[in-house]
C-alpha positions in Angstrom: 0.0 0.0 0.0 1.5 3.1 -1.6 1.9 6.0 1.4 0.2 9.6 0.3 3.2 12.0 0.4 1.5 14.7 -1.0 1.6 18.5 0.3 -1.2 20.3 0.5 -1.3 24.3 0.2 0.3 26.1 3.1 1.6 23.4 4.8 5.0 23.8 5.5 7.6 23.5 4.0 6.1 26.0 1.8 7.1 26.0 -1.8 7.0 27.8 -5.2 3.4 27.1 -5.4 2.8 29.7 -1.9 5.5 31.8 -3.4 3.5 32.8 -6.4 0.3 33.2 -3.9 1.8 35.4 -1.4 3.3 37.3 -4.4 0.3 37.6 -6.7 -1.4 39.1 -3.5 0.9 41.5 -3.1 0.2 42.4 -6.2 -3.6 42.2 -6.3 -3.2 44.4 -2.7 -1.7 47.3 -4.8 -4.2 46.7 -7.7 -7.0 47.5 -5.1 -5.3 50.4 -3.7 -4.4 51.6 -7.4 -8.6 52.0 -8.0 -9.1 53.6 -4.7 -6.3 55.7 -4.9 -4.6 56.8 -8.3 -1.4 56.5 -8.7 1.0 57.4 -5.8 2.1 61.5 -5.4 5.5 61.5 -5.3 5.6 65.0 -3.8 3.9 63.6 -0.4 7.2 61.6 -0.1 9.7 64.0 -0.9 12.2 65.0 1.8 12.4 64.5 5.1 9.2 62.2 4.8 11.3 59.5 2.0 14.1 59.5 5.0 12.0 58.5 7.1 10.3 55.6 5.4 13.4 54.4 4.4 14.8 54.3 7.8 11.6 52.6 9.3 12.0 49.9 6.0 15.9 49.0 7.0 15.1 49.0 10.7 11.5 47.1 10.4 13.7 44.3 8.7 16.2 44.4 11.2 13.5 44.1 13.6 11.7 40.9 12.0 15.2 39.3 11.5 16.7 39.8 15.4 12.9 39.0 16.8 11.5 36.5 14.3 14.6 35.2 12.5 14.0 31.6 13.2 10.5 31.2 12.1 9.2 29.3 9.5 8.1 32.2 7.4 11.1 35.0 7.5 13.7 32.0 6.9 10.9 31.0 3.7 10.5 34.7 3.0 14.4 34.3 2.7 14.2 31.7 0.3 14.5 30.9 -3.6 10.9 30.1 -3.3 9.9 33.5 -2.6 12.4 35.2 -4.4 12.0 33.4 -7.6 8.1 33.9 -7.9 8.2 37.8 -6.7 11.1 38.4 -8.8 8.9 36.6 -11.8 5.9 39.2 -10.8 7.9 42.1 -11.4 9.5 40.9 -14.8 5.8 40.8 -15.8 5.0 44.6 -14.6 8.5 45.8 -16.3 7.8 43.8 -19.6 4.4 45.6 -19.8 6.3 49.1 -18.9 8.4 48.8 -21.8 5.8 48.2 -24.2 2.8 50.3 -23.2 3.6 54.1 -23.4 5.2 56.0 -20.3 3.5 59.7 -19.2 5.1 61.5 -16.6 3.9 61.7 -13.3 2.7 65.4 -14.1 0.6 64.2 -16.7 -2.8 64.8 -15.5 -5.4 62.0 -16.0 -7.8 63.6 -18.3 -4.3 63.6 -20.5 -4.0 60.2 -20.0 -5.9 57.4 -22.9 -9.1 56.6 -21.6 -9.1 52.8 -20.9 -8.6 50.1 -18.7 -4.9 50.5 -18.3 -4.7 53.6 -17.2 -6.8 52.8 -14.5 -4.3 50.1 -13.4 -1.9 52.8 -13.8 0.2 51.1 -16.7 0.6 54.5 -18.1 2.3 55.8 -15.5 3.9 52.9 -13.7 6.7 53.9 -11.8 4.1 55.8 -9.7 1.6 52.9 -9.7 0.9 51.4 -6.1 1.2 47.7 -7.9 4.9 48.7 -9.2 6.0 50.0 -5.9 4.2 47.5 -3.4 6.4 44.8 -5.5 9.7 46.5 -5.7 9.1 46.8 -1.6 8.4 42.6 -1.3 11.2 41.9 -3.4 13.4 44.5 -1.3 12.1 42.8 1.9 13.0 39.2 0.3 16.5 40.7 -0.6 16.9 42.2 3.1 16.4 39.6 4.9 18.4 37.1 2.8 21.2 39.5 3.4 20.7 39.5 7.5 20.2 35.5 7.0 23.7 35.0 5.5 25.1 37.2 8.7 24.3 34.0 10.8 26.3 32.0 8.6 30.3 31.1 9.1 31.7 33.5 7.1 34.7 33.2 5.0 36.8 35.5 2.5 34.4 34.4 0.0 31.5 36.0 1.4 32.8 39.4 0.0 31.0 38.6 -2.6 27.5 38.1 -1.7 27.1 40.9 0.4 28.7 43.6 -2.2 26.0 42.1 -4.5 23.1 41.7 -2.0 23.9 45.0 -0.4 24.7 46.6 -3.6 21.2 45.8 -5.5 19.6 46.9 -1.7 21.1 49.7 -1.7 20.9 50.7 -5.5 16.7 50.0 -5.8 16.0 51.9 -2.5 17.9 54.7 -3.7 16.2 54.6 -6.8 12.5 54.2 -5.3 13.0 56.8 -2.3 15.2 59.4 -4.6 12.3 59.6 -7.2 10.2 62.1 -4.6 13.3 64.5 -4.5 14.1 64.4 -8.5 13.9 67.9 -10.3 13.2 68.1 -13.5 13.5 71.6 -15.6 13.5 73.1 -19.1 15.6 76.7 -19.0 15.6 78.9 -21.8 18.5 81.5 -22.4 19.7 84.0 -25.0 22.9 84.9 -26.0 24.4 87.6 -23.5 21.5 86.9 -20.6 21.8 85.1 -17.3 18.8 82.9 -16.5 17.7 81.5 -12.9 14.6 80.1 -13.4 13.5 77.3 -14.6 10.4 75.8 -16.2 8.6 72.8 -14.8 6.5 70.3 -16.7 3.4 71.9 -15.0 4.1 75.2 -16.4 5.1 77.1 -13.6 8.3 78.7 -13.0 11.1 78.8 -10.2 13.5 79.9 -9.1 17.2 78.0 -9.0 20.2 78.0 -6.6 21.9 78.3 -10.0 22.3 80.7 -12.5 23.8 80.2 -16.2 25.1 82.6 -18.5 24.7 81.7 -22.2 28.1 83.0 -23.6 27.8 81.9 -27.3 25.7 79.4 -29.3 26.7 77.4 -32.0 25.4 75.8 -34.6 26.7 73.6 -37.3 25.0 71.9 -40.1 25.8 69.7 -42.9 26.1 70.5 -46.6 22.9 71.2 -48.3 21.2 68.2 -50.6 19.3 68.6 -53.8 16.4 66.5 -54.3 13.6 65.5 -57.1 10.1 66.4 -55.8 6.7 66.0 -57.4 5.0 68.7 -58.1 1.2 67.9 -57.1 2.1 65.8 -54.1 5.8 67.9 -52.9 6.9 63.9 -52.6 10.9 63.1 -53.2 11.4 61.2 -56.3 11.8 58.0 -56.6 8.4 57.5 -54.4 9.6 53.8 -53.8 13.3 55.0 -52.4 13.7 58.5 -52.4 17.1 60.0 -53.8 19.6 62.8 -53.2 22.8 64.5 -53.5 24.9 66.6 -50.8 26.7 69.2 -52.8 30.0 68.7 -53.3 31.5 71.5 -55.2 30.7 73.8 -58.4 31.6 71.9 -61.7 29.9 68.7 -60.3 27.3 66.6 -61.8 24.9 63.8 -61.0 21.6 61.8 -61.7 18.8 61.6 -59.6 14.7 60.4 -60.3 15.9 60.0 -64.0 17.4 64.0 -64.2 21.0 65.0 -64.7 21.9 68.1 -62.5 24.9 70.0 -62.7 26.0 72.7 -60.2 27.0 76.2 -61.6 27.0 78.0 -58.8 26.7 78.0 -55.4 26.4 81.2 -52.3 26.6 79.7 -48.7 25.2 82.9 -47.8 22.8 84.5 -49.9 19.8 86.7 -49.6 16.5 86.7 -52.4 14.1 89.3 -54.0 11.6 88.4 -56.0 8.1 89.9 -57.1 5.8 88.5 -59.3 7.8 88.7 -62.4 11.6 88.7 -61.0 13.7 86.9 -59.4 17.3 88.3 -58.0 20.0 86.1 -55.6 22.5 87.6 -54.6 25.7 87.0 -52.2 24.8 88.7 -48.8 26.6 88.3 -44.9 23.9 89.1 -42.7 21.8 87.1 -40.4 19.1 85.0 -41.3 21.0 84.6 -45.3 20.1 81.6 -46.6 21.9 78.9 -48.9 21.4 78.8 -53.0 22.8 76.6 -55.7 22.5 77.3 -58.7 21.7 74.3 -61.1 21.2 73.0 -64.7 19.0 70.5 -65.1 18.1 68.2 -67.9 15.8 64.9 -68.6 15.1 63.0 -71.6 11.9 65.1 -73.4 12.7 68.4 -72.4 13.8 70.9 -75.3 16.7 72.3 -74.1 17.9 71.8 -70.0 16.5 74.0 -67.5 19.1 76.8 -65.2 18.1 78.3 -62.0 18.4 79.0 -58.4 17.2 76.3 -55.3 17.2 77.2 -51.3 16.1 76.0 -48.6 15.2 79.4 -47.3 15.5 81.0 -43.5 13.5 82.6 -41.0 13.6 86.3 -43.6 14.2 84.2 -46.8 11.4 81.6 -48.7 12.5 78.6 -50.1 13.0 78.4 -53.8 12.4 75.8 -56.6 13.2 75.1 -60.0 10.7 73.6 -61.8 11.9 71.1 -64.6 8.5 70.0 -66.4 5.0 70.0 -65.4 6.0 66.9 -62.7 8.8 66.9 -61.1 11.3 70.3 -60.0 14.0 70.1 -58.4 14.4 71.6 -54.6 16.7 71.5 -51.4 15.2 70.5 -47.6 15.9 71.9 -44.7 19.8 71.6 -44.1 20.8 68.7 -41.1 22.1 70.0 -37.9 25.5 68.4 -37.4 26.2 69.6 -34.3 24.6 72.5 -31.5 26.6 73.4 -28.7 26.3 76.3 -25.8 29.6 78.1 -24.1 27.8 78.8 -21.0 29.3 80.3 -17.3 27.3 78.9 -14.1 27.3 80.4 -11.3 26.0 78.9 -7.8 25.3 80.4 -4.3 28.0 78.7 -2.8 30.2 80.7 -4.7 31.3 78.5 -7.2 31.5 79.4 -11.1 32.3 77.0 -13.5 32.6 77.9 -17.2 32.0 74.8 -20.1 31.0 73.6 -23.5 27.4 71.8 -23.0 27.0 69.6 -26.0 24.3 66.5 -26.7 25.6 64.0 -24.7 27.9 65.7 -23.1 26.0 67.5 -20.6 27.8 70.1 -17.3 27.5 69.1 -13.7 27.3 72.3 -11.0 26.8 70.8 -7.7 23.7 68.6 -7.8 22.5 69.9 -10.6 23.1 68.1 -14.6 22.8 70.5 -17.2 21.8 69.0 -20.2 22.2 70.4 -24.1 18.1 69.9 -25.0 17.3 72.2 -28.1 17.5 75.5 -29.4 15.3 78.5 -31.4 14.4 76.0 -34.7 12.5 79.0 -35.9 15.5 81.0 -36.4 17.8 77.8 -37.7 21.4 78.4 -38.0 20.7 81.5 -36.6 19.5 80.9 -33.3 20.7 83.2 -30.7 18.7 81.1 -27.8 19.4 77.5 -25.9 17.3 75.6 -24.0 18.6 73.3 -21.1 17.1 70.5 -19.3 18.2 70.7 -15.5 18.0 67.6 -13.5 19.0 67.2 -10.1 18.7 64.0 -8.0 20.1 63.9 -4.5 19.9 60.2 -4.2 21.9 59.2 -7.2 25.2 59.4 -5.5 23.4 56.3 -3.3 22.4 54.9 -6.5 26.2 54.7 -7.9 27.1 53.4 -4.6 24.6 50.0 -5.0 26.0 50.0 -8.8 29.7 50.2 -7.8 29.0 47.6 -5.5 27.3 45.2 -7.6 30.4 45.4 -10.3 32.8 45.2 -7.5 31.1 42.2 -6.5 30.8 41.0 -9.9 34.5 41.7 -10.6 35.5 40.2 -7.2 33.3 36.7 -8.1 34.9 36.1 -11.2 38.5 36.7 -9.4 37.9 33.9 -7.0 36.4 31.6 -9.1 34.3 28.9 -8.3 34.6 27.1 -4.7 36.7 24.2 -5.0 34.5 20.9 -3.9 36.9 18.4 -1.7 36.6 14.8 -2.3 
């Protein structure tokens, strides 16, 4: 007679099977609070009040592991078979918030798509009480299988499981707590002005610690390109794969859409009057001169080829075409920016100034502050005597690094000593 050695639910030892129960409640929990509440308001939790929740977290766990460290459930809840399950349950929410668009959290909701997913707070899911209620469980899991290990023998070896354990800890706290403090802010400057306020995403305006001084701004663009556009539709020629040609030099020639071009002429800087019945270009060095090449174009049918002037126009100049035949003419687009850059001086209330080149990707740090390259006057082209700068300050992220630096020292250190040698 064969002995029944089956387990039923939540008899211990628990398993995988309560794992995914205790998790998807969790998660269920913050689904509930999610339609009863909205999504969470960072700015309740902002300084001192993040502080303070983080230092009831770490000492609540240090609590439950020196009072209730033997029990059945904190050493389970220290377990692969809650941290597997939990760890599964966030995947899922972090799959769905890289496929469904993100708003920020000063999005208001009647900006938000009306449906069920923004009710669950999909849209917006960093702030969403499911999201954050599951980052805390898998915190808690990773907390107290950190202060489990401490119980342990320890040897040299253990270096490596806490720099990881304690690095992720500290890294996703940081990141959770610090997201109540982040500032966020769009500054606008001219050429020869200091600015000291910034914009938020709400509209309103305030005032900065920090103060910038936009020295010069700088703009360079690529060579300009000739193209074959359809007359009716404005479409580039060939509709199926669309050609051009970035000037080269005067004297130059090339096909495109079926036309032969050749260049006769060419004024980087050039300014255009016309009327009704004329036409002039001429070679002019003033702002807001725009770019002309003059071209001779020819296609099979045409009586003899046809010479003119094409630009791209400015912000004083209009664009200009050459029209071969009653289809096709040939015109330039709107030159490529190549590069945008802002020699800027920054001055602080501490005192300290700091003068730098803020580039795309290569933004200025003052203090707390990151100073980011983010656009410019496109109205004005070339020409644009204004910047705009995106400011971004996050007290927190120095304890982010710290969890990162961890984890790759631990990392680093793991693959040094290698695996542990088994004795026979």
């Amino acid at each position: 007679m064969n002995k029944n050695t089956s387990r039923k639910i939540w008899e211990h030892p628990w398993g995988y099977a309560e794992g995914f129960i205790v998790a998807a409640g969790v998660l269920l929990s913050g689904i509930l609070l999610q339609f009863a509440a909205g999504n969470i308001e960072t700015a309740l939790f902002a300084s001192p009040v993040n502080t303070i929740v983080g230092a009831l977290f770490v000492a609540g766990l240090l609590a439950v592991h020196f009072l209730s460290g033997k029990s059945r459930v904190v050493r389970w809840l220290s377990s692969v078979y809650a941290t597997i399950p939990a760890l599964v349950i966030l995947l899922i929410l972090a799959m769905i918030l890289g496929v469904i668009p993100q708003f920020s959290s000063a999005t208001g909701q009647e900006q938000l798509p009306s449906h069920l997913f923004t009710s669950l707070g999909w849209h917006q899911m960093t702030t969403s009480w499911p999201f954050v209620l599951l980052c805390f469980y898998n915190l808690s899991i990773l907390g107290l299988t950190t202060l489990r290990r401490t119980t342990r023998k320890h040897t040299w070896r253990e270096i490596g499981f806490y720099l990881n354990h304690l690095g992720l800890f500290i890294a996703l706290l940081g990141g959770i707590l610090g997201s109540a403090d982040m500032e966020r802010l769009t500054m606008t400057i001219r050429e020869g002005q200091v600015e000291w306020r910034g914009n938020l995403k709400t509209g309103e305006i305030k005032e900065l610690p920090l103060a910038i001084q936009l020295d010069t701004f700088m703009i360079e663009e690529y060579e300009p390109k000739l193209v074959i556009i359809e007359n009716g539709t404005g479409k580039m020629l060939p509709a199926s794969r669309p050609e051009s040609y970035m000037f080269e030099g005067i004297g130059k020639a090339t096909q495109l859409a079926g036309v032969t071009l050749e260049i006769t002429d060419y004024l980087p800087h050039a300014a255009i009057f016309r009327d009704s019945t004329f036409m002039n270009v001429v070679p002019m060095m003033m702002e807001g001169a725009t770019t002309a090449i003059k071209v001779k174009a020819d296609k099979p049918g045409l009586a003899q080829p046809i010479e003119g002037w094409v630009s791209n126009g400015s912000y004083l100049f209009p664009h200009i075409f050459l029209q071969i035949d009653e289809e096709t003419s040939v015109a330039m687009p709107v030159q490529e920016v190549k590069k945008y850059s802002s020699h800027v001086t920054a001055f602080t209330e501490s005192g300290i100034t700091k003068e730098a080149v803020i580039e795309v990707n290569k933004p200025l740090q003052v203090e707390d502050w990151m100073i980011y390259q983010y656009s410019y006057d496109d109205t004005k082209g070339k020409y644009s005597d204004t910047s705009v700068f995106e400011l971004v300050r996050d007290p927190w992220l120095k304890a982010v690094y710290t969890g990162i630096f961890m984890l790759l020292a631990g990392a680093l250190f793991l693959f040094i000593a290698g695996p542990k040698k088994r004795t026979i």
